[in-house]
N, C-alpha and C positions, 0 to 999 in steps of 0.2 A: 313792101313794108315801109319803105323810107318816105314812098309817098305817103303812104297813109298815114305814115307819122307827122307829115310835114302839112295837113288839109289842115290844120289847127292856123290861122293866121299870124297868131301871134309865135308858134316855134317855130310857121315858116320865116318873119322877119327876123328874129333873130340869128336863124342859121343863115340869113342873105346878111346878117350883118358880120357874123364872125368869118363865114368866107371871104367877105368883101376884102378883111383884114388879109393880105398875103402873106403878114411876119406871122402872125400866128396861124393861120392856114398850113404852112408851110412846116411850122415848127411844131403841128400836131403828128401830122405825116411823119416827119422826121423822130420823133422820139417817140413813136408808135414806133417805126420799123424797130429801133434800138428795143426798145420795151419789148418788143415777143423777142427780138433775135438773142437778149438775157434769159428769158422765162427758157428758153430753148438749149441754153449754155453748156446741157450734158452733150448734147448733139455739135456741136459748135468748139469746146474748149474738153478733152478729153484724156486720161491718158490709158484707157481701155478700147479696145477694141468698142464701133460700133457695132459691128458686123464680122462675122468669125464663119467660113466655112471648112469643115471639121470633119472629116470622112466621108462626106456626102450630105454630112448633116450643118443646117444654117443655125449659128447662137448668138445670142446677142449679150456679150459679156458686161454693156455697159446699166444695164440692166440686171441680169441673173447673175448668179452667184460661180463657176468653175473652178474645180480644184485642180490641182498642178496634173494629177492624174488620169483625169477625164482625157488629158491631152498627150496621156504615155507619159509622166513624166512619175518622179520620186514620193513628193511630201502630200501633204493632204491640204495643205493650206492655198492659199486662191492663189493661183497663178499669176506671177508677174508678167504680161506679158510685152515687155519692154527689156527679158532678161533674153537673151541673146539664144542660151538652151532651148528656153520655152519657146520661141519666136521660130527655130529652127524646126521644130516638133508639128507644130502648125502647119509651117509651109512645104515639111513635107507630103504631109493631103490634105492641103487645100491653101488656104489664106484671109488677111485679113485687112480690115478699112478700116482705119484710123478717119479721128476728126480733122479737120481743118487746122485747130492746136492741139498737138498729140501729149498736151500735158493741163493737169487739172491743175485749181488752186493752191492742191497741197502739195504738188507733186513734186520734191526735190530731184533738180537733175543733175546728178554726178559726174553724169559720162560729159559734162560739160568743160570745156576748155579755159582753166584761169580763175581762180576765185573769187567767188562772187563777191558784191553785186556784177555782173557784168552787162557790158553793154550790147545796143540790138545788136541784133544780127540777122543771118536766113534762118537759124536754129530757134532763135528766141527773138520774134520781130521788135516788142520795145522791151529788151533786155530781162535780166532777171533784178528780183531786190537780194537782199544782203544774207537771208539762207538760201539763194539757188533757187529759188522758185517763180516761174514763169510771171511776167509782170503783166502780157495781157490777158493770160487766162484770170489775175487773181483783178483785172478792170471790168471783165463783161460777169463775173460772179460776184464782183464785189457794187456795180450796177445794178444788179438783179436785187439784190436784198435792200439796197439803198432806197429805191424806189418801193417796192413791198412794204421796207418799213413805213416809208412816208408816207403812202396809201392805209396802210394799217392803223396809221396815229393820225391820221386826217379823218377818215372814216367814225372813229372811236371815240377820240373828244368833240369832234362835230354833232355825234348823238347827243354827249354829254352837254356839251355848251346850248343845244338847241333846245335840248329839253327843259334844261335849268331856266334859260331867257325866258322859255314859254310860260312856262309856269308864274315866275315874277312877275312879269309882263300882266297875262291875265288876269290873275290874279289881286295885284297892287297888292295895296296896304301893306299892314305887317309884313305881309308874307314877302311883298318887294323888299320894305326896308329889311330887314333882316336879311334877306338874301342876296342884297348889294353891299352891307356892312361886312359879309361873310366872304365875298367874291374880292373885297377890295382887301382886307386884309388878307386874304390867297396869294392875290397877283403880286401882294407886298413882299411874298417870301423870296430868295433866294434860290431860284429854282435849279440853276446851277450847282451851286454848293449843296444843293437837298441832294439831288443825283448821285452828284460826287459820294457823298457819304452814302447812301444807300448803295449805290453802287461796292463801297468795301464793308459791306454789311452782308448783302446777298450778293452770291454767285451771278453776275449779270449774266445773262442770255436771252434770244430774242422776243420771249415773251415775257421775260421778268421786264427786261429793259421798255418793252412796248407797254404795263401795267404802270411803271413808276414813271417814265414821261406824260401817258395819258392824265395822270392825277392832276398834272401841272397844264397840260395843255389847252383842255377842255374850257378855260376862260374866255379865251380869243373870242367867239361868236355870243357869249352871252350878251353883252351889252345892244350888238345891234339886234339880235331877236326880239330879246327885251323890247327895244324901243319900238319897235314893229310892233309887237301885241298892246303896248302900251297906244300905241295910235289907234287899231281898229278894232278894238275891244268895245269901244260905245257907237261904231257903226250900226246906221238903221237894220242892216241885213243881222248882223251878229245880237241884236237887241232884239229883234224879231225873234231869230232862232230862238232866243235863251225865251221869250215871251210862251211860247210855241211847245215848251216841255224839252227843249234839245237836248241832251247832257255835255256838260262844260266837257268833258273827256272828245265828244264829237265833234264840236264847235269850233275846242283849236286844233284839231287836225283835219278836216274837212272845211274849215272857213275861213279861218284865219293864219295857219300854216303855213298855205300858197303863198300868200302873201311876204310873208318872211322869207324863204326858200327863197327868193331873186336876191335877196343880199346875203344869204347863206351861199349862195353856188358862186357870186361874182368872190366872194374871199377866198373861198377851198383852195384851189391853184395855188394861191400865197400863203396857207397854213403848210400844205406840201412842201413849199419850196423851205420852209424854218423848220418843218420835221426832220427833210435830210439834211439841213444844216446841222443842225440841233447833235443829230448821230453821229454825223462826222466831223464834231467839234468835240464829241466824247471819246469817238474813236481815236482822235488825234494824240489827246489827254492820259488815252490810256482805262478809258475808265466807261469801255464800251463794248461792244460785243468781247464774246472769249476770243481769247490769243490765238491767234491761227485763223480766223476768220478771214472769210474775202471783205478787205473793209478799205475803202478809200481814204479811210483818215489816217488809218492805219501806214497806208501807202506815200500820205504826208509826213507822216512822222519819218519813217524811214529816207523819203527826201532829206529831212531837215538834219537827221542822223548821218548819212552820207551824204555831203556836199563833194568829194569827189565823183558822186554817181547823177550828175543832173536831171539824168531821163526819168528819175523815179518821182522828183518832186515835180517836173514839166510835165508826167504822163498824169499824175494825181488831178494836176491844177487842171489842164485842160478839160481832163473828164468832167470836174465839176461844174467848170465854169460853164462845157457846153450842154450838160445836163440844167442846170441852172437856169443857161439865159434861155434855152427852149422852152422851160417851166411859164418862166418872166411871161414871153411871147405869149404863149397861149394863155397863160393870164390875163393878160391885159384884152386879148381875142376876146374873152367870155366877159368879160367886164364892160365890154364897148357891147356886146350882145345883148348884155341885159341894161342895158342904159336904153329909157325906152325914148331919150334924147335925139340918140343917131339913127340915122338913115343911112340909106344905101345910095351912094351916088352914080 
């Protein structure tokens, strides 16, 4: 299939030009691995049993539901099974496979030694923050949405922006002016402080918050779509078509589109990279995902909150920075890809 994908001359120079790149090669790999090993993060950062064998019988608690009783025990409610009772009930027929971190995002640990925030340890490899709760489990789920969001809100004002240009674009006249007098005074607003206060308006959560940044985001890409349509709109081929009966609706999606989409796909990367900015400068602020969430700004604030606890602002920064500059990398990859300037040495 990769060949067949690649008989096309031109996506094969391009993919001999973003491998050529080793930083971005390298930094796709790399936060691909990171990227599934978050999407994965129930298997990974846990504090349920993956795997439970139970009189003969195999359950999978981190998934289904167990009540205390299924397992001999008293109440009807889902089993703790981190509570020492329950734990003992289990292993007398049979046992159980915890993850790799035997504690989830939320999962306050009490049986912990010293009030928190504490520092790493073999128990909690980069410590806990300042209610007890595991710091790397709440980095590889606080990863996973980070990233989702940013794909979510790059996806969704990219529709938005692309559509908008095109239409400008093709179209001119009125329909341009007006809808660059409309786009400039948009970008004019405050898009910060708009958030902020909608944000203590509505309940943020992660599709409210993904609704009210797209309103704002979707401007990035108009200008160069725009400019695109505005160039090959009076192309012999595109003037043909429209001669020919085409309808404008086919024309710029099927003739003129292509063409835009190489300065669409070299941005994206770098919309990405200001989406997760963007959430975890609200998260920071407070004024972003709900409280309790896995959220790396969140994880900065609490840095910035306990400066006796350095591991919590060092663990925040690095995540981002090295989620970040691998974004950067593979940006600049795609960017030298679609530059139809470079070659392959």
């Amino acid at each position: 299939m990769m060949s067949a994908w690649l008989d096309d001359p031109i996506r094969a120079r391009r993919f001999a030009v973003f491998s050529a790149s080793r930083r971005g090669w390298w930094s796709l790999w790399i936060f691909a691995v990171l990227f599934v090993l978050s999407l994965c993060a129930e298997l990974v950062a846990n504090d349920k049993p993956l795997l439970v064998k139970f009189d003969g019988q195999y359950l999978t608690p981190f998934i289904q539901f167990y009540t205390e009783t299924h397992f001999g025990g008293e109440f009807e409610a889902e089993a703790d099974y981190r509570d020492p009772y329950v734990a003992e009930l289990i292993n007398e027929k049979g046992w159980m496979l915890f993850a790799p971190v035997p504690f989830s995002y939320d999962t306050i640990d009490y049986e912990n030694p010293g009030s928190p925030p504490t520092a790493p340890s073999a128990r909690h490899w980069l410590g806990t923050d300042d209610q007890g709760r595991d710091v790397l489990a709440r980095v590889i789920y606080g990863f996973r949405i980070s990233v989702l969001f940013g794909l979510a809100l790059t996806v969704a004002s990219s529709f938005l922006g692309v559509a908008i240009g095109a239409v400008q674009g093709y179209f001119g006249g009125r329909v341009d002016l007006y809808g660059q007098r409309f786009v400039e005074v948009w970008q004019g607003m405050p898009q910060l402080y708009m958030l902020i206060i909608m944000a203590a308006v509505i309940t943020p959560g992660f599709w409210t918050l993904l609704i009210l940044m797209t309103l704002f985001a979707w401007t990035q890409l108009v200008g160069v779509v725009r400019a695109e349509f505005l160039r090959v709109r009076n192309f012999d081929y595109v003037r043909a078509a429209r001669a020919l009966g085409v309808s404008d609706g086919v024309i710029m999606w099927r003739h003129v589109l292509p063409n835009a989409m190489v300065a669409t796909m070299t941005f994206m990367p770098f919309i990405l990279i200001g989406s997760v900015t963007t959430l975890t400068s609200l998260d920071f602020l407070g004024f972003g995902l709900p409280p309790g969430s896995p959220s790396l700004g969140e994880l900065l604030n609490q840095g910035k909150n306990n400066l006796q606890a350095p591991w919590l602002g060092i663990t925040g920064f690095l995540t981002i920075a090295l989620m970040l500059s691998l974004l950067v990398f593979i940006g600049e990859a795609v960017r030298d890809a679609f530059d139809p300037r470079k070659v392959v040495l």
